[in-house]
C-alpha positions in Angstrom: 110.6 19.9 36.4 110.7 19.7 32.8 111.4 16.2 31.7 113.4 15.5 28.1 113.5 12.6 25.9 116.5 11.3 27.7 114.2 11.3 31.3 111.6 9.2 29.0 114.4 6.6 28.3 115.9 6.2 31.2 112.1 5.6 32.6 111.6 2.8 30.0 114.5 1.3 30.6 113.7 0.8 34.1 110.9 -0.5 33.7 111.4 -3.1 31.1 114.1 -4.3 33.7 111.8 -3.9 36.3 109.0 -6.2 34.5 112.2 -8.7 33.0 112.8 -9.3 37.0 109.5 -9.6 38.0 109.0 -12.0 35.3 112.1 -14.5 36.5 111.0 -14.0 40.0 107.2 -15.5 39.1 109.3 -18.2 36.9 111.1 -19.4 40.0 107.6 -19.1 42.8 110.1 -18.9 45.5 109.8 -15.7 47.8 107.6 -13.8 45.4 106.1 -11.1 47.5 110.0 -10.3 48.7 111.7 -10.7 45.4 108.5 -8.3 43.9 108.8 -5.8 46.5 112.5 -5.6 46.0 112.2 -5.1 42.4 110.1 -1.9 42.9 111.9 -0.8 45.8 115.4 -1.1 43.2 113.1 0.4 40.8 112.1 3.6 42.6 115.2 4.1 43.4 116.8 4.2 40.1 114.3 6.0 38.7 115.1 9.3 41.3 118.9 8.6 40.7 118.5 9.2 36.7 116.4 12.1 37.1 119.1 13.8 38.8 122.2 11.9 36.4 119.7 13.3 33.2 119.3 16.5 35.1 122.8 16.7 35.4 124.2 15.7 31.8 121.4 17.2 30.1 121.0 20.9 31.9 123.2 23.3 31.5 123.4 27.3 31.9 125.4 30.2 32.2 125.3 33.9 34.1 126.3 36.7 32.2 127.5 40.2 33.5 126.4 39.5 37.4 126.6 43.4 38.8 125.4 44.4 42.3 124.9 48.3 43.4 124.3 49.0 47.0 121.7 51.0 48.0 122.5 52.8 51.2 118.9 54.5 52.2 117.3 51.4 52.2 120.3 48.9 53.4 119.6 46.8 50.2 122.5 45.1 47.5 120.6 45.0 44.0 122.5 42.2 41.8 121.9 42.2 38.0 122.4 40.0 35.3 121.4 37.8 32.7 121.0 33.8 32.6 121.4 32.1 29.4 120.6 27.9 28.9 123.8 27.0 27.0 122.2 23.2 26.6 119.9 21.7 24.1 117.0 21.5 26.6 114.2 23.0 28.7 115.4 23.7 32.0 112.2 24.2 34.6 113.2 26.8 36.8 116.9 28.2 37.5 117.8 28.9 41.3 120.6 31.2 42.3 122.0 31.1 45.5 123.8 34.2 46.7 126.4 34.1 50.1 127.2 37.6 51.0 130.5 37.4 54.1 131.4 40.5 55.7 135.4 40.7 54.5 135.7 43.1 57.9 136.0 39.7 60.0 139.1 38.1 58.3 142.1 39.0 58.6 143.8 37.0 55.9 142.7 35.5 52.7 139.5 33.0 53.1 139.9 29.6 51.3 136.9 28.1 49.6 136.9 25.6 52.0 135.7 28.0 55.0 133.1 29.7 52.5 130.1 27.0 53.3 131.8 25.6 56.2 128.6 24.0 58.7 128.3 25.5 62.5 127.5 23.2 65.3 124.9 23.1 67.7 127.5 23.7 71.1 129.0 26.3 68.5 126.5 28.2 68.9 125.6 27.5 72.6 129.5 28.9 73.6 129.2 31.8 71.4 125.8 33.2 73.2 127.4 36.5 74.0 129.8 36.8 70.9 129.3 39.3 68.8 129.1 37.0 65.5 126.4 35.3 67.2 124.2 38.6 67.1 125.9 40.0 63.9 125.8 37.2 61.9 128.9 37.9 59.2 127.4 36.0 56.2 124.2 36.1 54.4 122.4 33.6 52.4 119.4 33.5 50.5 118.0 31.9 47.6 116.4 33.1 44.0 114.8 32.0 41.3 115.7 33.8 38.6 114.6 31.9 35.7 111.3 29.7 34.6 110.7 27.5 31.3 113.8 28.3 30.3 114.3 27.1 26.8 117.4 25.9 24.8 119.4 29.4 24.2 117.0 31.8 25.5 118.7 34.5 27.6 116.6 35.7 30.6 117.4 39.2 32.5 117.0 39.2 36.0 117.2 41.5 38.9 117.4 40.5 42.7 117.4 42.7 45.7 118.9 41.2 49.2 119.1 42.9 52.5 122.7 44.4 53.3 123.5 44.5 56.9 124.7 48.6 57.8 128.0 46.8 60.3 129.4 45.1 57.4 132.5 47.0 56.3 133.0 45.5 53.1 131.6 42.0 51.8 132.7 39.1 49.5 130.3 37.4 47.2 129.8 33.9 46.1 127.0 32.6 44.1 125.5 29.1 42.5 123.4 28.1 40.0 121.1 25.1 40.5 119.1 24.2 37.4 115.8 21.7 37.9 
């Protein structure tokens, strides 16, 4: 996780409020202990919520010319493409997540909605002998596809992913996480 200047103010912050509280708490000698623990507790926890609200604000990148090629011999999809940091910061590693469906299952249009849609556990208890439950008809997997990525740098990357021979033809989603 790269950590900016923002990160390091946001830190300060926190804890000059943190120390401010503490302080009023040993003023008053009522409850210390509670009121002390509290104050970290509060502390901790908006520490972790402003590393992801800095993260957020301050991280930002963009994929360029994503192409996939399907290699038949070796059941394999090859995507290709290029991830550029469109920010003013370091961005510690760049994940892309990549959804593969198998379009031969629906008959009509899909709405995003359905795309990351969560199964149940009796869901797949009742569907033991259904052939979606030995076929599955959407593949997932994860990447990283970028490290140290600094501000305006354009990276190149190339990611192979299994490509199941029963699908007839497949649909593609994809997301970028940046840490």
């Amino acid at each position: 996780m790269a950590l900016n200047l923002w990160h390091y103010l946001f830190f300060t912050i926190i804890a000059l409020a943190f120390l401010a509280a503490t302080f009023f708490a040993l003023r008053l000698k009522k409850n210390i202990p509670s009121v002390v623990f509290t104050n970290t507790l509060l502390a901790i926890i908006a520490a972790i919520v402003s590393i992801y609200i800095v993260d957020s604000a301050t991280k930002k990148a963009k994929i360029y010319n994503l192409s996939h090629k399907r290699i038949l011999n070796t059941e394999q999809i090859v995507f290709s493409g290029m991830v550029q940091n469109s920010g003013k910061y370091t961005i510690g590693k760049a994940e892309l997540e990549i959804k593969l469906l198998n379009k031969g299952q629906f008959k009509t249009d899909i709405k995003a909605g359905e795309v990351f849609k969560g199964d149940s556990f009796f869901g797949h208890v009742n569907n033991k002998n259904n052939l979606s439950a030995k076929k599955p008809q959407h593949i997932t997997q994860k990447f990283t596809i970028a490290t140290e990525l600094k501000a305006g740098e354009l990276k190149h990357f190339t990611l192979y992913m299994p490509y199941p021979p029963y699908f007839s033809d497949f649909m593609e989603y994809y997301e970028l996480k940046l840490h």
